[in-house]
N, CA, C and O atoms as a Tripos MOL2 file, in Angstrom:
@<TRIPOS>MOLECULE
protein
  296   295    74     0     0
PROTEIN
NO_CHARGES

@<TRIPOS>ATOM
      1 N          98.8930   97.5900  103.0570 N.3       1 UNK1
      2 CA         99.0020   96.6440  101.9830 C.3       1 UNK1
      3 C          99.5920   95.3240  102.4590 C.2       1 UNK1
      4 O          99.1010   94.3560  101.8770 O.2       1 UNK1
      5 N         100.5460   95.0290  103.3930 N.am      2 UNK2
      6 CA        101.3980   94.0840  103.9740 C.3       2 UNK2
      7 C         100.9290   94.1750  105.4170 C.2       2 UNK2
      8 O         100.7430   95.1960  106.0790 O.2       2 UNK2
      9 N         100.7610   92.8000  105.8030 N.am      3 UNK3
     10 CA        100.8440   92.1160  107.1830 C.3       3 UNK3
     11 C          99.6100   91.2520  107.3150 C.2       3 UNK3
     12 O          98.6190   91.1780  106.5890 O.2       3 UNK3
     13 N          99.9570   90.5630  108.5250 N.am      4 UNK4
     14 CA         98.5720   90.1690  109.3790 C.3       4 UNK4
     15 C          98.1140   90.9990  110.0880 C.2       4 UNK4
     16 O          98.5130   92.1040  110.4550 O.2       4 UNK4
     17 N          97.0690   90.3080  110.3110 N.am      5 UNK5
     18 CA         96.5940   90.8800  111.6560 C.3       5 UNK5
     19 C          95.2750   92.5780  111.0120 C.2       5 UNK5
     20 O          94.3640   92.6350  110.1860 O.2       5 UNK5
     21 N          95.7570   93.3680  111.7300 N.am      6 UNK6
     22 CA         94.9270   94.5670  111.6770 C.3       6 UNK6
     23 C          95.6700   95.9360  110.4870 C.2       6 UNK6
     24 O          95.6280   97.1660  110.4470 O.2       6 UNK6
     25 N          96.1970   95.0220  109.8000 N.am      7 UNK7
     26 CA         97.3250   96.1950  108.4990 C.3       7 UNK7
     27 C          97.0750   96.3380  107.6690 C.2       7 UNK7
     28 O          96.9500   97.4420  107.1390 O.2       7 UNK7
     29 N          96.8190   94.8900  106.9980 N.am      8 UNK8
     30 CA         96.1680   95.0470  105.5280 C.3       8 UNK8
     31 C          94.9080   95.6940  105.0480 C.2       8 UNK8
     32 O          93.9630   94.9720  105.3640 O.2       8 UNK8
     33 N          94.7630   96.0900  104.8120 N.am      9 UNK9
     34 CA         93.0480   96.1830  104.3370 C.3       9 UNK9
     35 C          92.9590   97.7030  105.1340 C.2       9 UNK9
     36 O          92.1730   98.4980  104.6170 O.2       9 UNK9
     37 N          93.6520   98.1360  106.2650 N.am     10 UNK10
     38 CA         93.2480   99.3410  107.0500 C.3      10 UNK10
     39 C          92.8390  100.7020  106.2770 C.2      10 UNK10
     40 O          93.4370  100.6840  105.2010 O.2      10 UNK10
     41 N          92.2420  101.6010  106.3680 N.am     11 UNK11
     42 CA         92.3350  102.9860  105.6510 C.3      11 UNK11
     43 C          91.8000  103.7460  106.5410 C.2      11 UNK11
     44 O          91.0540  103.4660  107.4790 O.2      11 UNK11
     45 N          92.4220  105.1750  106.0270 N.am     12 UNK12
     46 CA         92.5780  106.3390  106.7770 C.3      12 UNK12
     47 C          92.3000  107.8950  105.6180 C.2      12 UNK12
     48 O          92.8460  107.9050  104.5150 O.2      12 UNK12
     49 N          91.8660  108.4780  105.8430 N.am     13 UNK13
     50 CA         92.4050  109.9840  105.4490 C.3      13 UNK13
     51 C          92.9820  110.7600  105.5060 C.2      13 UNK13
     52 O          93.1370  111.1300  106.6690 O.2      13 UNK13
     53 N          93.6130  111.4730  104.6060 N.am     14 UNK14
     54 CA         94.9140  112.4990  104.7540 C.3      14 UNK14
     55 C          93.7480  113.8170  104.1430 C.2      14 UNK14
     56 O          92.9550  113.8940  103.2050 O.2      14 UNK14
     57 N          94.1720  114.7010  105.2340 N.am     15 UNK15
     58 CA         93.4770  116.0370  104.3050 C.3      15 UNK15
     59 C          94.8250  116.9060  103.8930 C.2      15 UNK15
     60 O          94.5460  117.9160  103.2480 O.2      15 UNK15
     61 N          96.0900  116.7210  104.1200 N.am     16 UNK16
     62 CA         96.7550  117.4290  103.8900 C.3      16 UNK16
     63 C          97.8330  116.6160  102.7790 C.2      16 UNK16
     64 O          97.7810  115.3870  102.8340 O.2      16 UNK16
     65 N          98.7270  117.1780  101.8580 N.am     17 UNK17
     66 CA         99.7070  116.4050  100.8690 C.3      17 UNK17
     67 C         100.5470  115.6390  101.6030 C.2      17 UNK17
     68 O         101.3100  116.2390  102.3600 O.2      17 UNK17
     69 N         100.6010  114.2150  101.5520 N.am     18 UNK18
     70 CA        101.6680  113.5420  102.4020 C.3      18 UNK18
     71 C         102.5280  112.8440  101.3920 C.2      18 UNK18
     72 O         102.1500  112.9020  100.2220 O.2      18 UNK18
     73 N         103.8440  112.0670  101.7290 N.am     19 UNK19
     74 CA        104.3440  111.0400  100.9400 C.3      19 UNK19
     75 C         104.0040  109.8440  101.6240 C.2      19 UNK19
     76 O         103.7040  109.9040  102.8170 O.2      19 UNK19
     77 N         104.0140  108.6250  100.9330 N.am     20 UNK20
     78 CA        104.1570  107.8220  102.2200 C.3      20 UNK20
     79 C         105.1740  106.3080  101.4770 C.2      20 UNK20
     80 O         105.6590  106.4500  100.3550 O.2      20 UNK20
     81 N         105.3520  105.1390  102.1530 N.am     21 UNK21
     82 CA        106.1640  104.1430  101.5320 C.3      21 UNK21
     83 C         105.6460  103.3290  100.6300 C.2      21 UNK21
     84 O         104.4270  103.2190  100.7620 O.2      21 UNK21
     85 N         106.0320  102.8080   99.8960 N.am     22 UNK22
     86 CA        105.7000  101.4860   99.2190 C.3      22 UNK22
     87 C         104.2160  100.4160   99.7250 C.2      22 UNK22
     88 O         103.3840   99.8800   98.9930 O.2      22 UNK22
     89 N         104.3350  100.4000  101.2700 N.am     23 UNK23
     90 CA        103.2240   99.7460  101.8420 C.3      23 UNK23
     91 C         101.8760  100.0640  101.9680 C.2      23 UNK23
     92 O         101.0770   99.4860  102.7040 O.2      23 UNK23
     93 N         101.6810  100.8650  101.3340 N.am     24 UNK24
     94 CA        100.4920  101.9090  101.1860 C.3      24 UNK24
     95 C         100.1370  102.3360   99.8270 C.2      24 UNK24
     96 O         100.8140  102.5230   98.8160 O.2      24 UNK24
     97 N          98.4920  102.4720  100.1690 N.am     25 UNK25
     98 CA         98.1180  102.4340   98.1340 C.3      25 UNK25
     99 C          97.2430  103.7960   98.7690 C.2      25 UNK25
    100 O          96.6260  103.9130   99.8280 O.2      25 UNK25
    101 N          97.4480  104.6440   97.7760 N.am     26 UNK26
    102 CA         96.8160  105.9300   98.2990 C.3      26 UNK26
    103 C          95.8210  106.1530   96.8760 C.2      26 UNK26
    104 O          96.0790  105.8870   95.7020 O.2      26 UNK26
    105 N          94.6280  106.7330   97.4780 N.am     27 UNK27
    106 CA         93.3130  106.8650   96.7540 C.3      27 UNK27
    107 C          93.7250  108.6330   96.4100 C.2      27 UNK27
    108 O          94.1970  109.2270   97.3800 O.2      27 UNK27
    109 N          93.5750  109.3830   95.2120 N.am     28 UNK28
    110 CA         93.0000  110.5750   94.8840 C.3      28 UNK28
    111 C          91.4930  110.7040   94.4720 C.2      28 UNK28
    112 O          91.2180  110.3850   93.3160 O.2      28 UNK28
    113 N          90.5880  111.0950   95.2160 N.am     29 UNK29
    114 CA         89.0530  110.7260   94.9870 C.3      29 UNK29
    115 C          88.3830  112.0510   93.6070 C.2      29 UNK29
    116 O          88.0900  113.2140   93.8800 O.2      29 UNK29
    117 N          88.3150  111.5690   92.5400 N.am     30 UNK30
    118 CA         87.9380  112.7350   92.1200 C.3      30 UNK30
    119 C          86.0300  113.2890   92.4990 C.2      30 UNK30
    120 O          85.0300  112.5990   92.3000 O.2      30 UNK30
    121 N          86.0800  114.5150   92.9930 N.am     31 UNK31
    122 CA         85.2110  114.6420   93.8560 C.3      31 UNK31
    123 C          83.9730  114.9990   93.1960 C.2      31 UNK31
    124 O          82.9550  115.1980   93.8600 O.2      31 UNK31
    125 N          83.9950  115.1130   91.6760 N.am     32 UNK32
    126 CA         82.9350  115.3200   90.5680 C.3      32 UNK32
    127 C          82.2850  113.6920   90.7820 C.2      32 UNK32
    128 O          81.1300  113.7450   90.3600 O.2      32 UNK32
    129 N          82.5480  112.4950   91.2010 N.am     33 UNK33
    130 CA         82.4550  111.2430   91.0090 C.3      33 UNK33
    131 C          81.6740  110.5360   92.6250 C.2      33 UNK33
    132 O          80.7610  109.7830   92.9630 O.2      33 UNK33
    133 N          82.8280  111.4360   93.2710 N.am     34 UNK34
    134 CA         82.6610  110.6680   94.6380 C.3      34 UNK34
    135 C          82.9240  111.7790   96.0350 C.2      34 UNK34
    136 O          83.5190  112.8540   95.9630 O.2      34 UNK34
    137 N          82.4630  111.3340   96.9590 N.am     35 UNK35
    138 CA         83.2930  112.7550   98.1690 C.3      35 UNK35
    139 C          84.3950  111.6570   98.9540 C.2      35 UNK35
    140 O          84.2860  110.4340   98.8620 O.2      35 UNK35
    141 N          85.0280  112.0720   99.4160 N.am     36 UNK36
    142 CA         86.7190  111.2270  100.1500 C.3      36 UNK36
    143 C          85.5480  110.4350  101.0740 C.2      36 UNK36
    144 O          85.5880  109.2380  100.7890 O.2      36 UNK36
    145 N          84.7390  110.6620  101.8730 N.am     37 UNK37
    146 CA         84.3520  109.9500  103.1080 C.3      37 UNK37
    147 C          83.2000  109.1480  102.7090 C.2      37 UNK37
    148 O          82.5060  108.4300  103.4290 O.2      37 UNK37
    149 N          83.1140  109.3350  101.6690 N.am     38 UNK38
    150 CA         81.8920  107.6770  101.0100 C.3      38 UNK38
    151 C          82.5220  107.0200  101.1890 C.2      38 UNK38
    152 O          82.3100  106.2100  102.0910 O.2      38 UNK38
    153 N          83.9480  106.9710  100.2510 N.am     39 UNK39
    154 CA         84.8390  105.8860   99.9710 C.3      39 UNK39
    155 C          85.5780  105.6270  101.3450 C.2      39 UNK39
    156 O          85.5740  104.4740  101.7770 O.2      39 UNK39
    157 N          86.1540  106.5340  101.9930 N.am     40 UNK40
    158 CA         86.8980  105.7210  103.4610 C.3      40 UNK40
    159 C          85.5760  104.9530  103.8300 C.2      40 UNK40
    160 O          85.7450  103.7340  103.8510 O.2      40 UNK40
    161 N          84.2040  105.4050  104.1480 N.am     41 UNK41
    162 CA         83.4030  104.2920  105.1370 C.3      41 UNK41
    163 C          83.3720  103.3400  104.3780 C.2      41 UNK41
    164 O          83.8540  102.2630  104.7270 O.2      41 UNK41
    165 N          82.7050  103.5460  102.9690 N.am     42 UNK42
    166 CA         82.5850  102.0360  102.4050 C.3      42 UNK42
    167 C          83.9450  101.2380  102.6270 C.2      42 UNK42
    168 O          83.9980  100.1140  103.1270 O.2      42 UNK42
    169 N          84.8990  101.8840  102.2410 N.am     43 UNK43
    170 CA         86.1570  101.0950  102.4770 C.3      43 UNK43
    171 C          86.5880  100.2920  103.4480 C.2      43 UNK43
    172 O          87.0620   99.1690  103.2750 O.2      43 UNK43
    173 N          86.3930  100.9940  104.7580 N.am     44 UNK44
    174 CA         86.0410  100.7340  106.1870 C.3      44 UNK44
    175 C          84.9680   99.6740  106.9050 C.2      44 UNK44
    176 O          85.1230   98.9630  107.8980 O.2      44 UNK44
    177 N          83.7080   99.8630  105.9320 N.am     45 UNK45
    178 CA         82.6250   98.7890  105.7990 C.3      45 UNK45
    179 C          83.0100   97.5850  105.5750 C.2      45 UNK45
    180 O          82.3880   96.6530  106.0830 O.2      45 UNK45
    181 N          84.4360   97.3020  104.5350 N.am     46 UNK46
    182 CA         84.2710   96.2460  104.3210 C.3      46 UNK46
    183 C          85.5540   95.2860  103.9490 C.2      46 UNK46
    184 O          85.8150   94.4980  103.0400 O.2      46 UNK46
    185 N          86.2890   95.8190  105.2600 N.am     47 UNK47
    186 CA         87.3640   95.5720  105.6950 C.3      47 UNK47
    187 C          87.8320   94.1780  105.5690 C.2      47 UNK47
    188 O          88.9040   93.7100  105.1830 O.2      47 UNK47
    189 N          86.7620   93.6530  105.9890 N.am     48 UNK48
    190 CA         86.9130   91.7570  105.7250 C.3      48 UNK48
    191 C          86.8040   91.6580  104.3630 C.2      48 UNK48
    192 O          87.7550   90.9990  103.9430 O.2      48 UNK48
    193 N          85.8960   92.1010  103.2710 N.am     49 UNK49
    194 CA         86.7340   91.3290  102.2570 C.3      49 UNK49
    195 C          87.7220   92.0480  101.1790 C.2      49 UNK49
    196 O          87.8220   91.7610   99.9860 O.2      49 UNK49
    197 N          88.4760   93.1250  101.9510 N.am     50 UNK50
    198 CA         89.4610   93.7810  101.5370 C.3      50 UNK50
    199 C          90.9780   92.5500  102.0920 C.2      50 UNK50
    200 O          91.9710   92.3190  101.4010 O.2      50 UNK50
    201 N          90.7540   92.1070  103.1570 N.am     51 UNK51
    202 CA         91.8820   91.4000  103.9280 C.3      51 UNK51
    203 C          91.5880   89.9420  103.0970 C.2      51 UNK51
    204 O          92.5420   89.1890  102.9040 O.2      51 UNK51
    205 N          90.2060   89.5690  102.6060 N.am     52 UNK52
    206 CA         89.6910   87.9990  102.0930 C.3      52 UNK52
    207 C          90.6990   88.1840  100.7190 C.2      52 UNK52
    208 O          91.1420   87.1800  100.1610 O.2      52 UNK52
    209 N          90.9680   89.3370  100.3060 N.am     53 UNK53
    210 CA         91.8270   89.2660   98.7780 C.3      53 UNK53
    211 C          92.9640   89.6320   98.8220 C.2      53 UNK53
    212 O          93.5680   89.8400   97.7700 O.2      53 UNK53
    213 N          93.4980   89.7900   99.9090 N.am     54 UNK54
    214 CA         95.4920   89.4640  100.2870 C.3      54 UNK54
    215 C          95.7140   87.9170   99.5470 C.2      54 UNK54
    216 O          94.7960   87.1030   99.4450 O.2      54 UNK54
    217 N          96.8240   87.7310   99.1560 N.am     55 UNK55
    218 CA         97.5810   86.9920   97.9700 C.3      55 UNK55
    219 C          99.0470   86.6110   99.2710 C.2      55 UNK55
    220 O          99.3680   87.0360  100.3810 O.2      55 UNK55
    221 N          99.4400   85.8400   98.5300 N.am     56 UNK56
    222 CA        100.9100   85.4640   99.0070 C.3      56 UNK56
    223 C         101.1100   84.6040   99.2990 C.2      56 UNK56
    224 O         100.1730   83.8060   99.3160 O.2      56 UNK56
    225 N         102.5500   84.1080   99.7680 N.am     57 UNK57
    226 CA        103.3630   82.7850  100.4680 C.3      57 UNK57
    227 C         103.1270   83.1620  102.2980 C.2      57 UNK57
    228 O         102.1360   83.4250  102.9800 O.2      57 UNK57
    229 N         104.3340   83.0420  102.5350 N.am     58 UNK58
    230 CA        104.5900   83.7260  104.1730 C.3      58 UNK58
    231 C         103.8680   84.9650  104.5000 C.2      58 UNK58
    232 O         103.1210   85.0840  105.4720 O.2      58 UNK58
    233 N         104.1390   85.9100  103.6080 N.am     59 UNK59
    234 CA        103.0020   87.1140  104.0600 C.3      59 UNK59
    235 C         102.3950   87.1050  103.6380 C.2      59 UNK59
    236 O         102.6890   86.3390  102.7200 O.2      59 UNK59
    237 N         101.1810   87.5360  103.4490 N.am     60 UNK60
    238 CA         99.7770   87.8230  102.2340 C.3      60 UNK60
    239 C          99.9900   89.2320  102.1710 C.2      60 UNK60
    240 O         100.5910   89.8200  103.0700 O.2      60 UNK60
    241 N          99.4810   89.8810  101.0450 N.am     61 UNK61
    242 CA         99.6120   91.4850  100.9790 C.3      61 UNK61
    243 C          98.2930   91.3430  100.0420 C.2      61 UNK61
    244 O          97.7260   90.3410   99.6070 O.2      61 UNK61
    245 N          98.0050   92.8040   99.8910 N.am     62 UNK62
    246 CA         97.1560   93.4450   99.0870 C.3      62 UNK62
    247 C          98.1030   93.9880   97.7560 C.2      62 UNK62
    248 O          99.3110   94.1950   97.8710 O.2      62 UNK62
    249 N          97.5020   94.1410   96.7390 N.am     63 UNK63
    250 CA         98.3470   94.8580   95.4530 C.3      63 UNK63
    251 C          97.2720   95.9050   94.6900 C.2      63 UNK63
    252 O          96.1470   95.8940   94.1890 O.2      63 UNK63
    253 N          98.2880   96.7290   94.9230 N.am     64 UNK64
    254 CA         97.5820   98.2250   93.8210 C.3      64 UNK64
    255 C          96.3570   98.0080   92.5710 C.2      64 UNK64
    256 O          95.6320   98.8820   92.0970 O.2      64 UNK64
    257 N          96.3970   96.7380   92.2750 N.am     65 UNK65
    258 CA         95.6200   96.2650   91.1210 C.3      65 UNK65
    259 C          94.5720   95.1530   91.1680 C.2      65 UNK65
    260 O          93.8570   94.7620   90.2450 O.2      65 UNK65
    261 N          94.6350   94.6780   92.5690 N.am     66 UNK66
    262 CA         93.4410   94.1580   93.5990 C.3      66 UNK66
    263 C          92.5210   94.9720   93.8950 C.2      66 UNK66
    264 O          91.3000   94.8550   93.7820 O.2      66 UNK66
    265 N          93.3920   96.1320   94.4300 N.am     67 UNK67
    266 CA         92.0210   97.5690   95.0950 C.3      67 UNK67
    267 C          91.6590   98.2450   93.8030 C.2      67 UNK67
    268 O          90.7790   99.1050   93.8010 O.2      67 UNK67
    269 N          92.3880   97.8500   92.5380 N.am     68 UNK68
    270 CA         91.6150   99.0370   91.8320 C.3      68 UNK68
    271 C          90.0150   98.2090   91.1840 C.2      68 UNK68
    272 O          88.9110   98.6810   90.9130 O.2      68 UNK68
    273 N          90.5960   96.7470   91.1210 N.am     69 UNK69
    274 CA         89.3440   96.3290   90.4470 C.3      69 UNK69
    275 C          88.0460   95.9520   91.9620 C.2      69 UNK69
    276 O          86.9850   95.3480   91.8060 O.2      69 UNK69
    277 N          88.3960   96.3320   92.8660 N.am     70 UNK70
    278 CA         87.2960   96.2660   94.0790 C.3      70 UNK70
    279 C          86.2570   97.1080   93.6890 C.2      70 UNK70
    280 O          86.4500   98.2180   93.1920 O.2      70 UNK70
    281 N          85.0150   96.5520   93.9240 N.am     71 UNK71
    282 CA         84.2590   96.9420   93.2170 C.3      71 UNK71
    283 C          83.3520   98.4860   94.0740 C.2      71 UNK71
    284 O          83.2000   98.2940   95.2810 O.2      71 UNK71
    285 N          82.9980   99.3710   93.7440 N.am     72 UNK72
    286 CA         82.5570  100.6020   94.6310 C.3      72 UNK72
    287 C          81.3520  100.8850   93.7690 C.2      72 UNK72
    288 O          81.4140  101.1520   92.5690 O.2      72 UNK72
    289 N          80.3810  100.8130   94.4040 N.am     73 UNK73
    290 CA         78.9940  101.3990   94.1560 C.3      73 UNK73
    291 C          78.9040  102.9450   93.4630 C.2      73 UNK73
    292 O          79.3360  103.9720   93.9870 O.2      73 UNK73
    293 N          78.3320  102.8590   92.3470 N.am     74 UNK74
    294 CA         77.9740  104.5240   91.9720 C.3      74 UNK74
    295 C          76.9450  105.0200   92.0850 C.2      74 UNK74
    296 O          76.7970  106.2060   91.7920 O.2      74 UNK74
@<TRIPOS>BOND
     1     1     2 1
     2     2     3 1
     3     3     4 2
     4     3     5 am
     5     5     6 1
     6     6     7 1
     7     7     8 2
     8     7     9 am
     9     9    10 1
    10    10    11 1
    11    11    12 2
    12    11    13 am
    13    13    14 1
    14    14    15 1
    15    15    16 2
    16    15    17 am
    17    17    18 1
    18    18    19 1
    19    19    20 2
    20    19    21 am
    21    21    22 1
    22    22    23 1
    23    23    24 2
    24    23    25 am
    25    25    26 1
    26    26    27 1
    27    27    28 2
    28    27    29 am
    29    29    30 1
    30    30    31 1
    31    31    32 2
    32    31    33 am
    33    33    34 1
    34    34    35 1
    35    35    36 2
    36    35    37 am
    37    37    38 1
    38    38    39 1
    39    39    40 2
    40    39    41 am
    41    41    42 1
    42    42    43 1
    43    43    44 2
    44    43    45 am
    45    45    46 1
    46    46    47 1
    47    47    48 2
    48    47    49 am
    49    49    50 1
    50    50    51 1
    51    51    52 2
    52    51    53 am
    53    53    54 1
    54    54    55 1
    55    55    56 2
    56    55    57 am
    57    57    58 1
    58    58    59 1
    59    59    60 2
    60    59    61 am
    61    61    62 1
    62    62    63 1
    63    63    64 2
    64    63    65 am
    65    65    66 1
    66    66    67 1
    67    67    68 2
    68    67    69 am
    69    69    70 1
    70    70    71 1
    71    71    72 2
    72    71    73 am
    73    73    74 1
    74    74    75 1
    75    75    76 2
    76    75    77 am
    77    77    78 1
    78    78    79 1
    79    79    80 2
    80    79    81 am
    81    81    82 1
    82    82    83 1
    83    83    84 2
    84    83    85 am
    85    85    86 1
    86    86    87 1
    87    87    88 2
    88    87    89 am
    89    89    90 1
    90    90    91 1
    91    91    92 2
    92    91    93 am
    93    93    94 1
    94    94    95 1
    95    95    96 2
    96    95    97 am
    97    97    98 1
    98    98    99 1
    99    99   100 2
   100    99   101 am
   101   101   102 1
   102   102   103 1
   103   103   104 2
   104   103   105 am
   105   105   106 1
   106   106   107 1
   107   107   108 2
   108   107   109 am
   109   109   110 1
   110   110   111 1
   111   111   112 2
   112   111   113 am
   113   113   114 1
   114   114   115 1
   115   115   116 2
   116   115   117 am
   117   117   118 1
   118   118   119 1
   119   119   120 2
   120   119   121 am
   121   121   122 1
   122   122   123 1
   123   123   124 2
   124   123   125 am
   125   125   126 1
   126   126   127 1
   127   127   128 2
   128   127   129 am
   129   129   130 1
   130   130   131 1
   131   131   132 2
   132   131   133 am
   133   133   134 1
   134   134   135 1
   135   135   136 2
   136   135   137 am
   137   137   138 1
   138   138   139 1
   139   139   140 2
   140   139   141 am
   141   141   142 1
   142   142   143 1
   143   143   144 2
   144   143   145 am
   145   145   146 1
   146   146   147 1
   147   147   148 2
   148   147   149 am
   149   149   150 1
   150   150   151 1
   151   151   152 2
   152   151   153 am
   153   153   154 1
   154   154   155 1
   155   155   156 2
   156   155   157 am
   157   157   158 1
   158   158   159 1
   159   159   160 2
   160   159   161 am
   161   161   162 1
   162   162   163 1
   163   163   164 2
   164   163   165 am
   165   165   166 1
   166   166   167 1
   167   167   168 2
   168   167   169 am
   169   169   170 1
   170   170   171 1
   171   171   172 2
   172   171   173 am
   173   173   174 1
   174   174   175 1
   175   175   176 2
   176   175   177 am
   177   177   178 1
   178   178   179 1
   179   179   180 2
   180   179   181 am
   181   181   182 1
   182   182   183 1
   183   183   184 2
   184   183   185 am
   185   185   186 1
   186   186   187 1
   187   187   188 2
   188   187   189 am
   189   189   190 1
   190   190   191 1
   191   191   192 2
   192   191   193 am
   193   193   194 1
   194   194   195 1
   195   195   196 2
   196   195   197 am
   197   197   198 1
   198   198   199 1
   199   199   200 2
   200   199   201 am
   201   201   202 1
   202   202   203 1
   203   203   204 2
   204   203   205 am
   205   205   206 1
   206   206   207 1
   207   207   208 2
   208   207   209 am
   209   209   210 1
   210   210   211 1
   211   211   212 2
   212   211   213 am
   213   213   214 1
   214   214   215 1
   215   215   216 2
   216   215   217 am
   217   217   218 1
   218   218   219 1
   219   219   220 2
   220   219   221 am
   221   221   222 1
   222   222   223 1
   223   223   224 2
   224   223   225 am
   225   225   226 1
   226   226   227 1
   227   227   228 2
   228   227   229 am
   229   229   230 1
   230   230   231 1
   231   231   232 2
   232   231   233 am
   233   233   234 1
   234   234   235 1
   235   235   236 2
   236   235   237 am
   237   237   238 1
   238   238   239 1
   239   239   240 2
   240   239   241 am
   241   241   242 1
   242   242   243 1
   243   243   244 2
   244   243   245 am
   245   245   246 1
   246   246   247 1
   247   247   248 2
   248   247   249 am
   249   249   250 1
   250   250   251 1
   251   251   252 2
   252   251   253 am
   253   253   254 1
   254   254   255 1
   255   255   256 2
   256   255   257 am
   257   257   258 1
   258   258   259 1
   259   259   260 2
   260   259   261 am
   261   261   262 1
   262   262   263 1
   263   263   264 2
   264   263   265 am
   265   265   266 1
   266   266   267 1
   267   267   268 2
   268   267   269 am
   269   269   270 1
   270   270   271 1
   271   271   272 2
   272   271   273 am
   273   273   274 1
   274   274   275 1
   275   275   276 2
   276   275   277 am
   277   277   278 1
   278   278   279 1
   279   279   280 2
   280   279   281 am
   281   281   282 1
   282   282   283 1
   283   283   284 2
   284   283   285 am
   285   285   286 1
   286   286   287 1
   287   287   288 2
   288   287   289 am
   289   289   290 1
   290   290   291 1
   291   291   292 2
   292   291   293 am
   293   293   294 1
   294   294   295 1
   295   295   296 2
@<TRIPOS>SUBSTRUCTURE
     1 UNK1         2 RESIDUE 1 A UNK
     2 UNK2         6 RESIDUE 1 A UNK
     3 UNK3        10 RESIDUE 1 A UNK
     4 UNK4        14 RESIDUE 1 A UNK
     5 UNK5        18 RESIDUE 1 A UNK
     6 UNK6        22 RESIDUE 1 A UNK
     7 UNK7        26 RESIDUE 1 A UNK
     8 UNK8        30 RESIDUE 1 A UNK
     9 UNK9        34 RESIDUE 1 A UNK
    10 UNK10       38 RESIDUE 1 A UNK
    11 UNK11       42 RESIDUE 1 A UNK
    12 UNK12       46 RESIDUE 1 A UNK
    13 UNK13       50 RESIDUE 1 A UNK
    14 UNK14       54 RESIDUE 1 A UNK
    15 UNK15       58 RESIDUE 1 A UNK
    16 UNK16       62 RESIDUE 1 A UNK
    17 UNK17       66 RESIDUE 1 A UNK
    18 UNK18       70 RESIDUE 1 A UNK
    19 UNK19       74 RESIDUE 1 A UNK
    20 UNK20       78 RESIDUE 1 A UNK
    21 UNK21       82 RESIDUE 1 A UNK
    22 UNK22       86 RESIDUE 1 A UNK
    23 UNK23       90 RESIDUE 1 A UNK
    24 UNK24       94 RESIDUE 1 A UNK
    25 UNK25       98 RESIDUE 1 A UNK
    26 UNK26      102 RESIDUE 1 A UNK
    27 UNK27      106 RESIDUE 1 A UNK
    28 UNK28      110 RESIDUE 1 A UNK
    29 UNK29      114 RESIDUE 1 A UNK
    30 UNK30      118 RESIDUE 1 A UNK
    31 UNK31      122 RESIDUE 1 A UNK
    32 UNK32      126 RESIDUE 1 A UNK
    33 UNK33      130 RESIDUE 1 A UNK
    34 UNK34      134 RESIDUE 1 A UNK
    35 UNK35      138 RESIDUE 1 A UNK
    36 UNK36      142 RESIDUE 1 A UNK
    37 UNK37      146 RESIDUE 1 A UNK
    38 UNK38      150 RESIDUE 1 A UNK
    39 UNK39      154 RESIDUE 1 A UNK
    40 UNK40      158 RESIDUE 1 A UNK
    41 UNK41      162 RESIDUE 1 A UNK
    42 UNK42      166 RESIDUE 1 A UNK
    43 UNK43      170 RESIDUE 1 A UNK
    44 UNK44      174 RESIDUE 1 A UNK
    45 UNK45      178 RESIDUE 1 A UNK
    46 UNK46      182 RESIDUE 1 A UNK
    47 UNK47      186 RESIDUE 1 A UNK
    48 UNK48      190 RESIDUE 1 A UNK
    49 UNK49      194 RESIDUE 1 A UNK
    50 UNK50      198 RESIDUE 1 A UNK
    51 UNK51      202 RESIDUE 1 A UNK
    52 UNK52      206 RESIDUE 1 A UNK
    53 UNK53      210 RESIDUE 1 A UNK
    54 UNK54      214 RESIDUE 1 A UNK
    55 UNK55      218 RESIDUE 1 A UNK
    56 UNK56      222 RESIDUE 1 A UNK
    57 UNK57      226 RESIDUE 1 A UNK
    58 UNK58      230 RESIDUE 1 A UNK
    59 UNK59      234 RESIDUE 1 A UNK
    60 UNK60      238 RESIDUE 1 A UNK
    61 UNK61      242 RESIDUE 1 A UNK
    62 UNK62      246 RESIDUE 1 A UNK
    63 UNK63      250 RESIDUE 1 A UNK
    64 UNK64      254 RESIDUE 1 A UNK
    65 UNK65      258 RESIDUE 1 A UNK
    66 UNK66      262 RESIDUE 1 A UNK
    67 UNK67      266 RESIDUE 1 A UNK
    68 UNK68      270 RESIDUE 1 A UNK
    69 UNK69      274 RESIDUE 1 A UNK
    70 UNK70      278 RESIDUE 1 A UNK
    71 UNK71      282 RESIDUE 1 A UNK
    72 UNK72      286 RESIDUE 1 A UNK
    73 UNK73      290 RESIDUE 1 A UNK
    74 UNK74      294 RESIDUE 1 A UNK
């Protein structure tokens, strides 16, 4: 969610229950809708304009309510 460079915008999969910090927006995929690895590639696909909609002063970040209105193909 926070930084330059190669941070913002990044995503990954967890197959197992994790916690994680504040800096991180975590997806629950409901799988009647979608499977987890559509959404990481598309996500992954389109990395640049996930980082083009970071906001801010000194840092730019991403916000929980940026990624929700990103738009995902059904």
């Amino acid at each position: 969610m926070y930084g330059d460079g190669d941070t913002a915008g990044n995503v990954a999969v967890n197959r197992i229950p994790v916690t994680t910090n504040q800096a991180c927006c975590n997806f629950v995929v409901d799988e009647r809708k979608a499977h987890y690895l559509f959404l990481y590639y598309y996500l992954k696909a389109n990395y640049q304009n996930l980082v083009n909609l970071k906001l801010g002063g000194s840092q730019q970040n991403l916000n929980a309510s940026t990624l929700k209105r990103f738009p995902v193909p059904a």
